[in-house]
N, C-alpha and C positions, 0 to 999 in steps of 0.2 A: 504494500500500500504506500510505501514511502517515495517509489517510484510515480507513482501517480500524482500523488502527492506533489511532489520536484516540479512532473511538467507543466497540473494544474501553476502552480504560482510560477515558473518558466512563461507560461501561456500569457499570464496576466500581465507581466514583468513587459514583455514585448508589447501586449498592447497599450501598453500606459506608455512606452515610450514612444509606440508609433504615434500615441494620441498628442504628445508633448511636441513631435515634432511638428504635428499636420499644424498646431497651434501657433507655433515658432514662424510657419510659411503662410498661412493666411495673417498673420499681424505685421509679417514682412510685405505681405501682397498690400496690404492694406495703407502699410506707409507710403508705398510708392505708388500709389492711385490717390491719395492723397495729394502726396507731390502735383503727381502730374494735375489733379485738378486745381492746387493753388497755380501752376503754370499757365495754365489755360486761363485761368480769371484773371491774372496780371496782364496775358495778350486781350482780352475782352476789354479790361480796361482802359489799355494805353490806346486801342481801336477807336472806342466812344469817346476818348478826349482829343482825340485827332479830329473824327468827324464833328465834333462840337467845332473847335476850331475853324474848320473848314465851313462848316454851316455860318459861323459869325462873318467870315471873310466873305463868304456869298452873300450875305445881304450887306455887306458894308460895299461890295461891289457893284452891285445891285439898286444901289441906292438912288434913288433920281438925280441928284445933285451931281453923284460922281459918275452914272452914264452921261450926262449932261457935259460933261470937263472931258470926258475921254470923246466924244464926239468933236465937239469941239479942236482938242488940242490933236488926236491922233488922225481923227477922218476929217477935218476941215470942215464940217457940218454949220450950221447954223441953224439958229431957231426963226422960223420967219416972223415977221414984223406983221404981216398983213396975212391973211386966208387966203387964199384964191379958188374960185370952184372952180375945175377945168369940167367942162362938157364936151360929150362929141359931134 
């Protein structure tokens, strides 16, 4: 019976260690999805403070005043003085 005995607790012995390891590698799995998901929220982040940016520059572009200046200065444009209706 002693032998039985041995392998019963031999049996046990290995599964508590396989248990300790699976435990070991899922808490490892787990740090590194972690990781990667604080990674991924730093690139979301730095993304939506660019496009804020770029949304501010677009209506500062945008702006009547400053289409108004870039006509002006770069296409020679004019705002006319009078309406004219053309008919055909």
């Amino acid at each position: 019976m002693s032998g039985g005995r041995f392998l019963g607790w031999l049996l046990v012995l290995i599964l508590v260690v396989t248990s300790g390891v699976q435990v070991a590698y899922s808490a490892k799995e787990n740090r590194d999805l972690h990781i990667a998901f604080e990674a991924s929220q730093r690139s979301l982040d730095e993304a939506l403070a660019v496009q804020s940016r770029l949304l501010i520059e677009r209506s500062t572009l945008s702006a009547y005043q400053n289409v108004e200046r870039t006509a002006q200065a770069k296409l020679g444009m004019r705002f006319p003085h009078s309406v004219e209706r053309v008919t055909k």
